[in-house]
C-alpha positions as CSV (number, residue, x, y, z in Angstrom):
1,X,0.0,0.0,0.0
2,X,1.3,3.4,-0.8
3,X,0.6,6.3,0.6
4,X,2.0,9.5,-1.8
5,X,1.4,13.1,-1.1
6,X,1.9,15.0,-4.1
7,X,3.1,18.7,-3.1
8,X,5.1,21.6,-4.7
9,X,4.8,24.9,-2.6
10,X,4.6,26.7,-6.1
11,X,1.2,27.1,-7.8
12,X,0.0,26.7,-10.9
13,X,2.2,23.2,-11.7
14,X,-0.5,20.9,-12.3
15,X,-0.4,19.5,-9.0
16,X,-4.3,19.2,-8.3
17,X,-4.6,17.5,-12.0
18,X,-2.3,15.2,-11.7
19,X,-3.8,13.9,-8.5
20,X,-7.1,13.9,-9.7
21,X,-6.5,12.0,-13.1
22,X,-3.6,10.2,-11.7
23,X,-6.0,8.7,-9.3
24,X,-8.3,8.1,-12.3
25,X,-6.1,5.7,-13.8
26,X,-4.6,3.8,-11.2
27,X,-8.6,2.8,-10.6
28,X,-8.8,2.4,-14.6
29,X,-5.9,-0.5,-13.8
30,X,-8.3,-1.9,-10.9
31,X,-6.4,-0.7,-8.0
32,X,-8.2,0.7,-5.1
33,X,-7.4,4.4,-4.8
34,X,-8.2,7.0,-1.8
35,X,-8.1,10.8,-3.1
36,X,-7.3,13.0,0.1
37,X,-8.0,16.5,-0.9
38,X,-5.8,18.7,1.6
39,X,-6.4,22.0,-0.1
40,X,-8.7,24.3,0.9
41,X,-9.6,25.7,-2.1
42,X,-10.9,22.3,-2.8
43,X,-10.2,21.8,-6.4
44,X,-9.4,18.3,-6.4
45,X,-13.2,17.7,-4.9
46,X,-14.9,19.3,-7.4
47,X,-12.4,17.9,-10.3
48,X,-13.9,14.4,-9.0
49,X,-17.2,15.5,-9.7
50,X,-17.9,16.1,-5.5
51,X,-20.0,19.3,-4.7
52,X,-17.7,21.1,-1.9
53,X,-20.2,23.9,-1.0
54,X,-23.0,21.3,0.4
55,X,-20.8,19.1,1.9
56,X,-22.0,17.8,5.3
57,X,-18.7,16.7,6.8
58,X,-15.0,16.6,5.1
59,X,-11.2,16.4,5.7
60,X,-11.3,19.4,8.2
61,X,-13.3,17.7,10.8
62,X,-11.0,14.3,10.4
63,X,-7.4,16.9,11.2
64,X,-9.4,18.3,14.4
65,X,-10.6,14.8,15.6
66,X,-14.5,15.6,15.1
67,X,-14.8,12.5,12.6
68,X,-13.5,9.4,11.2
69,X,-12.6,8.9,7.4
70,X,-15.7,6.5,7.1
71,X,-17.6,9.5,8.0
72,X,-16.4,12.3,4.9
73,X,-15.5,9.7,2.4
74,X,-17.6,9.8,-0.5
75,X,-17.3,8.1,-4.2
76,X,-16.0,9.8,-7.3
77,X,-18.6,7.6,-9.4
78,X,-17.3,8.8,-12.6
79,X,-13.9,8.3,-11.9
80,X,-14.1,4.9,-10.1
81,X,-12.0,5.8,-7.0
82,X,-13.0,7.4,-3.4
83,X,-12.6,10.9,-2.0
84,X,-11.8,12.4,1.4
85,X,-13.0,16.0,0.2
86,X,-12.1,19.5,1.4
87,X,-13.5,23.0,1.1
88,X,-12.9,26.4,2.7
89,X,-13.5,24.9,6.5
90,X,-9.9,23.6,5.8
91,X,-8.4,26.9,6.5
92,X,-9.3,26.9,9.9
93,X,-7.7,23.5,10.6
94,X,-4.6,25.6,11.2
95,X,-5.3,27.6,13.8
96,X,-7.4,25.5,15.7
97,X,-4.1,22.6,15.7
98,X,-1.5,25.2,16.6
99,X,-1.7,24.2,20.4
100,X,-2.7,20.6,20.1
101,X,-0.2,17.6,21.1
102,X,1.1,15.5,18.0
103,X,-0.2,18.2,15.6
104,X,1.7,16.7,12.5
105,X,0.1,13.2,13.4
106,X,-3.4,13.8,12.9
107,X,-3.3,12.7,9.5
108,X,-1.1,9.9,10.0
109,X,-2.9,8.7,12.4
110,X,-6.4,8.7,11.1
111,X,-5.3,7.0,7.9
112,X,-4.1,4.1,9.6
113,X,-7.5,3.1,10.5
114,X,-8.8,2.7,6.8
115,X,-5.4,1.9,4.8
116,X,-6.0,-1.5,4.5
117,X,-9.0,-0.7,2.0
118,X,-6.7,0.8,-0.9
119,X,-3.8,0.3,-2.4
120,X,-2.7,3.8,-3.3
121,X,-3.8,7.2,-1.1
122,X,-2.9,10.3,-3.2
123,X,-2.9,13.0,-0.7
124,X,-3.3,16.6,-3.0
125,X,-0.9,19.0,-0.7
126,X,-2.0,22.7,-0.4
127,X,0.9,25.1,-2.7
128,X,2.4,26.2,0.9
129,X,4.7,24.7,3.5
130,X,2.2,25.2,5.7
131,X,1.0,22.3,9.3
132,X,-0.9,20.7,6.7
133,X,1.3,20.0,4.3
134,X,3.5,18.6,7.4
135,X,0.3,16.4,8.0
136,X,0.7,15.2,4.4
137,X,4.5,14.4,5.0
138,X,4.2,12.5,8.3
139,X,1.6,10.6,6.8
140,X,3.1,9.7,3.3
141,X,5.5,6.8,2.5
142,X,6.5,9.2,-0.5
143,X,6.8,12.3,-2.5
144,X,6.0,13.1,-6.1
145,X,7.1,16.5,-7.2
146,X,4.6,17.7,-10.3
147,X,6.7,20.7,-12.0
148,X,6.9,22.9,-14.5
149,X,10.4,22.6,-16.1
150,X,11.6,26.5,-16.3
151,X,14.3,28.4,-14.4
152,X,12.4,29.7,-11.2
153,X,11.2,25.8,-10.6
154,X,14.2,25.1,-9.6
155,X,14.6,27.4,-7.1
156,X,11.4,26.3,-5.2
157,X,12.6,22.7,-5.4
158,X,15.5,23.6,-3.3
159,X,13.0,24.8,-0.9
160,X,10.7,21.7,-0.7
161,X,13.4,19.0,-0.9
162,X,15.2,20.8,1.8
163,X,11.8,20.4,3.8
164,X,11.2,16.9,3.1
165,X,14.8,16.5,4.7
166,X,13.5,18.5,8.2
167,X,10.4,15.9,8.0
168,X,12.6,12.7,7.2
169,X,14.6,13.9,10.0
170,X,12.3,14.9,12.9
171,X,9.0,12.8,12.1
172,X,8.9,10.5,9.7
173,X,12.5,8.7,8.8
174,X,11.1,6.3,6.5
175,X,9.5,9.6,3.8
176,X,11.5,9.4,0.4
177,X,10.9,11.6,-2.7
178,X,9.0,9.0,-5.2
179,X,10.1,10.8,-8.5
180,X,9.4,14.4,-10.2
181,X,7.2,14.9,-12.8
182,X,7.7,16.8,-15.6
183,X,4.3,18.8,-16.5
184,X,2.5,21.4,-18.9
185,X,5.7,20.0,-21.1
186,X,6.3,21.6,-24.9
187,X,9.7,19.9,-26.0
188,X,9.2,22.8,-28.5
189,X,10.6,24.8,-25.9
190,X,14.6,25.1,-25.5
191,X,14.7,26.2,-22.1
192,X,12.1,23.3,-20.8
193,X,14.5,20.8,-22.5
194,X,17.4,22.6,-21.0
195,X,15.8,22.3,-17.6
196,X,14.5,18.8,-18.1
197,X,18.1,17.6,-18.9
198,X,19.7,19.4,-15.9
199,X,16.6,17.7,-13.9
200,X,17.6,14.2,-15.2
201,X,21.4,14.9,-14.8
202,X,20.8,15.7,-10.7
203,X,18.1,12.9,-9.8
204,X,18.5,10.6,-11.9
205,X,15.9,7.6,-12.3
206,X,14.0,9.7,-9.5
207,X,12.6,11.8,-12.6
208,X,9.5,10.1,-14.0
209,X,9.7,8.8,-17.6
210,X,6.3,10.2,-18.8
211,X,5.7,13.6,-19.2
212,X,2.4,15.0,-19.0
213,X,2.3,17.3,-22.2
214,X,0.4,21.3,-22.6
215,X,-3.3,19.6,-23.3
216,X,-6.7,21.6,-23.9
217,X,-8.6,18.4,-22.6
218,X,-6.7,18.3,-19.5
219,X,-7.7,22.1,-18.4
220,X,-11.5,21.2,-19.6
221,X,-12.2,18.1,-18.0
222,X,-12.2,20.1,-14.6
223,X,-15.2,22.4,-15.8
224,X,-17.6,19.2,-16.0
225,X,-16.5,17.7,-12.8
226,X,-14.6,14.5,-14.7
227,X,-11.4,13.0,-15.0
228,X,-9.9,13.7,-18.3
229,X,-10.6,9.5,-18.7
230,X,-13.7,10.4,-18.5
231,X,-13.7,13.6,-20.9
232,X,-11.5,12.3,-23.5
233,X,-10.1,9.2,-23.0
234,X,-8.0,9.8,-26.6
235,X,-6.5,13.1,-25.4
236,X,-2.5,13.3,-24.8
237,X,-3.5,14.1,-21.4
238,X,-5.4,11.0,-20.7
239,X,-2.9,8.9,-22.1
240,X,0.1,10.4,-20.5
241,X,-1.6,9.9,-16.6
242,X,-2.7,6.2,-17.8
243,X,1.1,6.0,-18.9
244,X,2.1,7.4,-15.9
245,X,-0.2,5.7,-13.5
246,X,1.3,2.0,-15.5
247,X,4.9,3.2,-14.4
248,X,4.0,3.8,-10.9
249,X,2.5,0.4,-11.0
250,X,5.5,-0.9,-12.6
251,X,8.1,0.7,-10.5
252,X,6.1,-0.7,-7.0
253,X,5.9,-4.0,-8.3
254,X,9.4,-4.2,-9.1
255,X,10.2,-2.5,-5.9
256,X,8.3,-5.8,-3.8
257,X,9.9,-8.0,-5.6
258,X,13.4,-6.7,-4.5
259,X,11.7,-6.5,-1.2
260,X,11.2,-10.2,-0.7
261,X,14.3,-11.0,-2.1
262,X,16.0,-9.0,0.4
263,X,13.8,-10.6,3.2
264,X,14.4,-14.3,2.1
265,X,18.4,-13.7,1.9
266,X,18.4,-12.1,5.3
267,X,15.8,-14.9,6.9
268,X,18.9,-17.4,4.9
269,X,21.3,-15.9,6.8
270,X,20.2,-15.9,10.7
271,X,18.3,-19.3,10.2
């Protein structure tokens, strides 16, 4: 089961799309997938086709112990996967856990109650380093990096890689950065190559294969409340998240299979 919180502090980097259609395909592959949006504009709700403005309970009242998942989780019938959803109550979630004990755990600790039902949580960080993208953090097993490939990118990735170190090292030592993806990509554009390249040249096989292309269908589908699966299954867009999703898928399964290698040789060697 993996739990990934997909974060950049910088807006605007396709960072809500990708975990709404990301989660999209992995359920198109049959895997159980939990959407937990954790902005409080609430974009990835209504993306999934959830109403945010008449929502009775939501991912607020989970951070500040009022209710369980199994209380806010609703389906995303179109796009085959659930949703813990979020709307402007989420703001207050910040103030109200600035005095509380174990602040950063809240998350953590109310997903371990439900992750046995899914095999991937996407949790959509707000664009700030703010105590609930800490939440996110403690909670995930991973980080995926949506960006833009231009100059001041790389600035803010400093930032946020230098935070995911603080985290690793003060609350959760096991959180590793999953890969960056490459988005809104024109390989038209010298500079985005040039940045793609020096990307590739510093991390290495961290950087995600696919790249999610500059698609018209991908900045619609959000308008009618669908994945872009759902909108236009034959778009670049939808093919690059099903191509991206089928990597992830990939990479995991190779990644247990290492694991129980490693785990027989070492059982080998102290029976």
């Amino acid at each position: 089961m993996k739990i990934l919180a997909i974060t950049n502090q910088k807006g605007g980097v396709g960072k809500t799309t990708t975990c709404v259609n990301l989660a999209a395909s992995l359920a198109s592959l049959e895997k159980r997938v939990l959407l937990i949006d954790l902005d409080p504009q609430g974009n990835a709700s209504t993306g999934s086709g959830i109403d945010k403005a008449h929502l009775k309970h939501s991912i607020y009242h989970v951070l500040i112990n009022a209710k369980t998942f199994k209380d806010v989780i609703v389906r995303s019938e179109k796009g085959g996967y659930d949703v813990a959803p979020s709307n402007r109550e989420l703001a207050g979630a910040e103030v109200e856990l600035v005095h509380e004990i174990a602040r950063e755990m809240r998350l953590k600790e109310a997903i371990t109650k439900i992750k046995e039902f899914y095999d991937y949580i996407l949790l959509d960080c707000p664009p700030a380093l703010n105590l609930v993208t800490v939440n996110a953090l403690t909670a995930a097993n991973a980080v995926m990096i949506p960006m833009q490939c231009e100059y001041y990118a790389l600035e803010g990735l400093s930032d946020l890689v230098n935070t995911i170190k603080k985290v690793r090292a003060h609350l959760n030592p096991t959180l590793e950065i999953e890969g960056l993806l490459r988005t809104l990509f024109d390989n038209r554009n010298m500079l985005a190559n040039q940045v793609s390249a020096q990307l590739i040249s510093h991390f290495g096989d961290k950087v995600y294969k696919t790249m999610i292309p500059r698609n018209i269908r991908l900045a619609e589908a959000p308008s009618y409340g669908l994945p872009v699966l759902n909108y236009d299954k034959n778009s670049k867009g939808a093919i690059a998240y099903l191509e991206l999703a089928r990597e992830i898928v990939k990479k995991e399964t190779i990644n247990s299979k290492v694991n129980v290698k490693e785990t027989i040789k070492k059982e080998a060697k102290h029976g």
